[in-house]
BALOBA-1460 file (C-alpha; in Angstrom, 3 decimals):
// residues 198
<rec num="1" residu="x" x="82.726" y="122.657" z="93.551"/>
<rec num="2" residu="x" x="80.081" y="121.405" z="96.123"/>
<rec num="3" residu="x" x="78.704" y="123.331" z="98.926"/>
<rec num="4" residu="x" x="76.616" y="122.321" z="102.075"/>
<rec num="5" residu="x" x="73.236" y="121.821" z="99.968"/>
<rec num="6" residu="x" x="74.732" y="120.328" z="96.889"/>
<rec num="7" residu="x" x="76.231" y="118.018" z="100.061"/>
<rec num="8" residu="x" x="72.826" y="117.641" z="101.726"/>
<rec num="9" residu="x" x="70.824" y="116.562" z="98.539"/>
<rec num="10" residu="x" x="73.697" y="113.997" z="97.557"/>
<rec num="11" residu="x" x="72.605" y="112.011" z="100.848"/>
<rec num="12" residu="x" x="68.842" y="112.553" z="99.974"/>
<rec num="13" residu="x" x="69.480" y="110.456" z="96.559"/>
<rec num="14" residu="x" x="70.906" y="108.156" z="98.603"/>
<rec num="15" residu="x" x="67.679" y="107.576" z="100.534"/>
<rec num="16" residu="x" x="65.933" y="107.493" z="97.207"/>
<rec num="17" residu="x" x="63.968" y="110.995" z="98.115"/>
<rec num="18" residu="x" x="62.671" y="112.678" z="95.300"/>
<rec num="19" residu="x" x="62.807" y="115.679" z="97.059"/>
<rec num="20" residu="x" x="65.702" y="118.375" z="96.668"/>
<rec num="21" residu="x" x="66.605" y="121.198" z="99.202"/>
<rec num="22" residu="x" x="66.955" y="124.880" z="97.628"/>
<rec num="23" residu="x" x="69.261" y="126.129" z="100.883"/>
<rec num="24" residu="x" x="69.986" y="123.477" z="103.783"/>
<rec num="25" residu="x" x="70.290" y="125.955" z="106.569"/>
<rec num="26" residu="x" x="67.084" y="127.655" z="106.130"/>
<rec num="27" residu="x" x="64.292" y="124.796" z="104.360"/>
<rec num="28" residu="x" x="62.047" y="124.314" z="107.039"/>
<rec num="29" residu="x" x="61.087" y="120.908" z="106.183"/>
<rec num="30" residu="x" x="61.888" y="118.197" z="108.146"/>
<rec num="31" residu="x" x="64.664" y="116.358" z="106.144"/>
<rec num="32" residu="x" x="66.996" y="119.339" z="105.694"/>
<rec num="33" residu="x" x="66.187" y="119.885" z="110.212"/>
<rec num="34" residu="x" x="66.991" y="116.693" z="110.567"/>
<rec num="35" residu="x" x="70.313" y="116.985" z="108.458"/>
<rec num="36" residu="x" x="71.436" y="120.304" z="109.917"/>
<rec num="37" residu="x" x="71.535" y="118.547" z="113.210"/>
<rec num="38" residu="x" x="73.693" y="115.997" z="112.173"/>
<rec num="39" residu="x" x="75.689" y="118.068" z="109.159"/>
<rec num="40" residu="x" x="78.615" y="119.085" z="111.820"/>
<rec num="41" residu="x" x="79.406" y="115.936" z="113.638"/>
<rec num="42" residu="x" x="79.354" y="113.276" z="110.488"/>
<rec num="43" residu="x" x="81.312" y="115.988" z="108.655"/>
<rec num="44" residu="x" x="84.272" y="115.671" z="111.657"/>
<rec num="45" residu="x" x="83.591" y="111.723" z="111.899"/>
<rec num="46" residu="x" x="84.225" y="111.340" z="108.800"/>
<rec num="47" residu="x" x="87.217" y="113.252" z="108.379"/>
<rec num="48" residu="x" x="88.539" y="111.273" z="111.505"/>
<rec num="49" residu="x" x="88.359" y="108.187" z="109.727"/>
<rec num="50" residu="x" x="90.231" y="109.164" z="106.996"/>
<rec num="51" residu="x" x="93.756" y="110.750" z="105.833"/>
<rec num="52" residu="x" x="92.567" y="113.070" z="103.018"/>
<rec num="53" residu="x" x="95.355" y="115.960" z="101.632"/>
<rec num="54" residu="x" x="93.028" y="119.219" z="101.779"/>
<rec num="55" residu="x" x="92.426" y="118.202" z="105.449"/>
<rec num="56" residu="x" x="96.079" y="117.052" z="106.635"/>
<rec num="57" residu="x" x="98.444" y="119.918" z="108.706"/>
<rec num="58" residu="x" x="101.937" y="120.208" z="110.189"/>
<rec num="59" residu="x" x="103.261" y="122.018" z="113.214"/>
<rec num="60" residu="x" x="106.405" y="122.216" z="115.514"/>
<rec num="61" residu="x" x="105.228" y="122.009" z="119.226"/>
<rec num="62" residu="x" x="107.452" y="122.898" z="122.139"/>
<rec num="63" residu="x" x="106.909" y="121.157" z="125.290"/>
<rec num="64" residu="x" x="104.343" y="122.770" z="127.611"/>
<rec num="65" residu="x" x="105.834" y="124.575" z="130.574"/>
<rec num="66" residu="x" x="105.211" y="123.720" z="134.240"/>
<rec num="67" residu="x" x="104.741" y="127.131" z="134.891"/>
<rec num="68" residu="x" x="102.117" y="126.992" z="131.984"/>
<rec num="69" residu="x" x="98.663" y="127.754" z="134.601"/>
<rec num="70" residu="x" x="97.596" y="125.193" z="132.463"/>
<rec num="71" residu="x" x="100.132" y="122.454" z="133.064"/>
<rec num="72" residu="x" x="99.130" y="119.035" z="134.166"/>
<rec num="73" residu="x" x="101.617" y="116.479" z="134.990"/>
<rec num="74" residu="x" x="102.246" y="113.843" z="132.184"/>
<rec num="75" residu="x" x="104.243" y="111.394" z="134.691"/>
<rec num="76" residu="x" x="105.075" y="108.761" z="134.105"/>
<rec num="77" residu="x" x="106.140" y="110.852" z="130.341"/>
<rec num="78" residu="x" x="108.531" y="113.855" z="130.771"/>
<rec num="79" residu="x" x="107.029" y="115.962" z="128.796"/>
<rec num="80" residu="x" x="103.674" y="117.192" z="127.500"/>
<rec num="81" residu="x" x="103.124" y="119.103" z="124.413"/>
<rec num="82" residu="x" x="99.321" y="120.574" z="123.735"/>
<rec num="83" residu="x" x="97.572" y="119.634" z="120.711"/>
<rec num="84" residu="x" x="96.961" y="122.818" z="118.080"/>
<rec num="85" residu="x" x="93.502" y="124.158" z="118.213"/>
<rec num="86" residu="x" x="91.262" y="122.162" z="115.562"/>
<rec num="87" residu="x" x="92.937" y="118.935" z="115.614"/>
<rec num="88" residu="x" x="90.994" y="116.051" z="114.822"/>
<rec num="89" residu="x" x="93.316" y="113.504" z="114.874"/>
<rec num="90" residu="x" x="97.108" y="112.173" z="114.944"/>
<rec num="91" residu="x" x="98.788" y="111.347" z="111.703"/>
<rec num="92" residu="x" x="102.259" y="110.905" z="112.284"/>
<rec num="93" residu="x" x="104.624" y="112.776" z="115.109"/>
<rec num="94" residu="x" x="108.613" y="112.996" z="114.405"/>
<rec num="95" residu="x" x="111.350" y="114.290" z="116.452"/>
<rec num="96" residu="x" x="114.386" y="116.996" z="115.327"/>
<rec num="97" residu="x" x="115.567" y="113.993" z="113.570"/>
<rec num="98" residu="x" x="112.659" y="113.326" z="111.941"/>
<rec num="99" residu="x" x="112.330" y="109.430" z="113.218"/>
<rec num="100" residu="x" x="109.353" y="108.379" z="114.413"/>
<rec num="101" residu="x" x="108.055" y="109.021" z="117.783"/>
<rec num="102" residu="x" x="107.107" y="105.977" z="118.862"/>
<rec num="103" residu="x" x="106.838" y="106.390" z="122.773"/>
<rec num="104" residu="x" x="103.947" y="108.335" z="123.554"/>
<rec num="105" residu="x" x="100.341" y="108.826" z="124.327"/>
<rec num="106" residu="x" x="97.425" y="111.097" z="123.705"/>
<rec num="107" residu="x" x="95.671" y="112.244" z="126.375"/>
<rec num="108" residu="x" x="93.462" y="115.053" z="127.203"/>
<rec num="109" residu="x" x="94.206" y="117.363" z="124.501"/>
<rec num="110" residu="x" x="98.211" y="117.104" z="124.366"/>
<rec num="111" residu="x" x="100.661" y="114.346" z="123.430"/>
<rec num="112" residu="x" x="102.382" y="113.272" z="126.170"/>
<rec num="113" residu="x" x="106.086" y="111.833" z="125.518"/>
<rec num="114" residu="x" x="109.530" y="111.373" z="126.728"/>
<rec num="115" residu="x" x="111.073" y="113.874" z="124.385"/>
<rec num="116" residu="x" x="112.523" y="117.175" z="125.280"/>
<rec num="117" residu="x" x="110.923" y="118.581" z="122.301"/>
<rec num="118" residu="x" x="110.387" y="120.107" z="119.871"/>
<rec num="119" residu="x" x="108.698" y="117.507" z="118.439"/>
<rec num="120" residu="x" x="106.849" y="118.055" z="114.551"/>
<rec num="121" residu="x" x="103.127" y="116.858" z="114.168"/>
<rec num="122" residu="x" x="101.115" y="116.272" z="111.249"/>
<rec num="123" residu="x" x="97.310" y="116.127" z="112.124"/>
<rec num="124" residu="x" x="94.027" y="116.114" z="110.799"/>
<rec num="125" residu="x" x="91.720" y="119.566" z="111.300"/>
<rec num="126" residu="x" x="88.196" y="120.115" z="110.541"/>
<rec num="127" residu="x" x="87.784" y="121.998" z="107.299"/>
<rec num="128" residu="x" x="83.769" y="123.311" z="107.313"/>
<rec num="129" residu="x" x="84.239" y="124.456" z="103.591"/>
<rec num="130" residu="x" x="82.872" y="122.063" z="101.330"/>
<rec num="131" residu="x" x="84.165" y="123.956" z="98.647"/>
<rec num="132" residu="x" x="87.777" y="122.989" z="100.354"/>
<rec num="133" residu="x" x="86.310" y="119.303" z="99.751"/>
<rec num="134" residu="x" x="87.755" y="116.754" z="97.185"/>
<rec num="135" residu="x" x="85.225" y="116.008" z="95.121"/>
<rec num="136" residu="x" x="85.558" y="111.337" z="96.236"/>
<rec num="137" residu="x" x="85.712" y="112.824" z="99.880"/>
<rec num="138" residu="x" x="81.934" y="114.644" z="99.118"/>
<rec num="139" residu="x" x="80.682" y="111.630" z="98.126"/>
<rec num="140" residu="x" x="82.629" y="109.360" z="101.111"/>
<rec num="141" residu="x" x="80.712" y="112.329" z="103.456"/>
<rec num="142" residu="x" x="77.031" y="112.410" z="101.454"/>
<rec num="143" residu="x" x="76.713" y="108.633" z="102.175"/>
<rec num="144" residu="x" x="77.783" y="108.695" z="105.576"/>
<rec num="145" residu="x" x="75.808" y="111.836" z="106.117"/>
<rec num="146" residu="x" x="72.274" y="109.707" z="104.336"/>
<rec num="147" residu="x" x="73.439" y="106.650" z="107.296"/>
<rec num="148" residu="x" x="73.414" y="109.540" z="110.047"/>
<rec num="149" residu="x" x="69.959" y="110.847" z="109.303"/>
<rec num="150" residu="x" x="68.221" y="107.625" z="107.135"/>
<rec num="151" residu="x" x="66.335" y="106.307" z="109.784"/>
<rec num="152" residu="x" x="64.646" y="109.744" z="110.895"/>
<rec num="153" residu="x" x="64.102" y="110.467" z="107.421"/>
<rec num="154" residu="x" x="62.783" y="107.057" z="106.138"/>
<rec num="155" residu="x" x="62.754" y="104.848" z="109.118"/>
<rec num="156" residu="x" x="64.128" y="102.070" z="106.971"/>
<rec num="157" residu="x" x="66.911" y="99.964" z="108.721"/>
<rec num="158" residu="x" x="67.400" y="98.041" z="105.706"/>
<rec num="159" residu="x" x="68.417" y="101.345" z="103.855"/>
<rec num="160" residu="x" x="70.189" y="102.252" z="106.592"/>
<rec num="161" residu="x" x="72.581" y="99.510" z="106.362"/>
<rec num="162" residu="x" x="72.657" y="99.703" z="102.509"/>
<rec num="163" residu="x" x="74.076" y="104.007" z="103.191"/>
<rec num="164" residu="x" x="76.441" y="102.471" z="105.789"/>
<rec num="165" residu="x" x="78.288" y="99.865" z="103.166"/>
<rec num="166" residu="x" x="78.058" y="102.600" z="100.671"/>
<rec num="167" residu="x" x="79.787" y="104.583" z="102.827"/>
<rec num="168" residu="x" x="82.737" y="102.173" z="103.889"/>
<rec num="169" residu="x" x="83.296" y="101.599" z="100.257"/>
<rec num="170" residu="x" x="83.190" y="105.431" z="99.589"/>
<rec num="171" residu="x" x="86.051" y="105.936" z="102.093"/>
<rec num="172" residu="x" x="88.174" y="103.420" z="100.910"/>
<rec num="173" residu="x" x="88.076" y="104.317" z="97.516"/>
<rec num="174" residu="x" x="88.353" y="108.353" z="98.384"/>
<rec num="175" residu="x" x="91.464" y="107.449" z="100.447"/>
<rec num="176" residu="x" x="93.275" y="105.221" z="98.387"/>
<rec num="177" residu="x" x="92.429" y="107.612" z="95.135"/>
<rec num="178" residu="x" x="93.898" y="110.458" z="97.885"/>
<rec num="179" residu="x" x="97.184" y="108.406" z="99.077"/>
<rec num="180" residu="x" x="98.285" y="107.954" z="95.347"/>
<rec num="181" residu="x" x="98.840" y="111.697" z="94.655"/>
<rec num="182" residu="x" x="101.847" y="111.429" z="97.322"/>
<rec num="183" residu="x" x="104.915" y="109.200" z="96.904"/>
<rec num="184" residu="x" x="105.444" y="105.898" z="99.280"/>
<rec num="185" residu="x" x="107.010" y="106.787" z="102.266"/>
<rec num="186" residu="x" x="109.749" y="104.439" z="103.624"/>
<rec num="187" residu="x" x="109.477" y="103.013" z="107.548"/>
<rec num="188" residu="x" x="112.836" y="104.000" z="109.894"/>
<rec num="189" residu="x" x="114.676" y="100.894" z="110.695"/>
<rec num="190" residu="x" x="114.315" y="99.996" z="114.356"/>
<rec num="191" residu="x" x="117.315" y="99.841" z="116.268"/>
<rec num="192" residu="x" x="117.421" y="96.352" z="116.649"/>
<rec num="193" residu="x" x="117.173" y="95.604" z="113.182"/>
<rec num="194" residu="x" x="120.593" y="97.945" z="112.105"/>
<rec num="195" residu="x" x="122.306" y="96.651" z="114.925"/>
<rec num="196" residu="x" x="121.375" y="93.128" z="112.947"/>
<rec num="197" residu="x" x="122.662" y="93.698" z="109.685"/>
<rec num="198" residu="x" x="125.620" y="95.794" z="110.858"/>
């Protein structure tokens, strides 16, 4: 089970430092400053990039109101539905039939579609807890964490580019390792293609 320093020193091997932090948010030395500045954002970068199951989230939204004080027009859509608080990103969105809904946009914190709703969202949120963490999705987050602070740290560009390939490779693997713990899910026929084969 990792936590925030066990996180922290991972991306200091990385950068070859010998050096180990005993507690991240209070070391006064300047690696762990320089990685509490950047902790936060690469920890929600990187969970944008990816589709990880401790991280993934479902709800129902209803279509905003236009009495809502709140409301903004989403013409030329007819309806706009607001985002739950601590979305990171758009994985799928279905309607009451649970097809695909394919005509709509993102915009300003809401989806924006021409669906009278409800429509069902599943969504990537920021989970701070590294013990929440899979343990491939640490490591995925540790390298991309050592390219976020390696050139403050070591001022090596080389290195720099060797953390960012380390990461890419980390991600891929962490997703692919997290995508086979679900079954494959099959793709709705378009209309076009039932009205083909009758």
């Amino acid at each position: 089970m990792a936590d925030k320093t066990t996180v922290a020193n991972l991306a200091l091997q990385k950068l070859g430092d010998d050096d180990q932090l005993t507690n991240v948010d209070t070391d006064p030395g300047h690696a762990a400053r320089t990685i509490r500045v950047a902790f936060d954002f690469a920890r929600r970068s990187t969970l944008r990039r990816g589709k990880f199951n401790f991280s993934l989230r479902r709800a129902e939204l209803a279509a905003q109101a236009a009495s809502d004080p709140s409301y903004q027009s989403p013409f030329p859509y007819s309806s706009r539905f607001p985002l739950p608080a601590g979305c990171l990103r758009i994985v799928e969105v279905l309607d009451g039939n649970g097809c695909q809904v394919t005509d709509r946009k993102s915009e300003g914190g809401a989806i924006l579609a021409n669906s009278a709703g409800p429509i069902f969202l599943q969504f990537v949120v920021d989970v701070s807890e590294p013990a929440l963490w899979d343990d491939m999705f640490v490591g995925a987050f540790a390298a991309f964490l050592a390219f976020q602070v390696c050139e403050r740290i070591t001022g090596d560009r080389g290195k720099k580019s060797d953390c960012f390939a380390d990461f890419r490779k980390a991600i891929k693997d962490a997703a692919g390792v997290d995508a086979k713990e679900d079954p494959p899910t099959e793709s709705d026929e378009s209309d076009w293609v039932t009205a083909r084969l009758g």
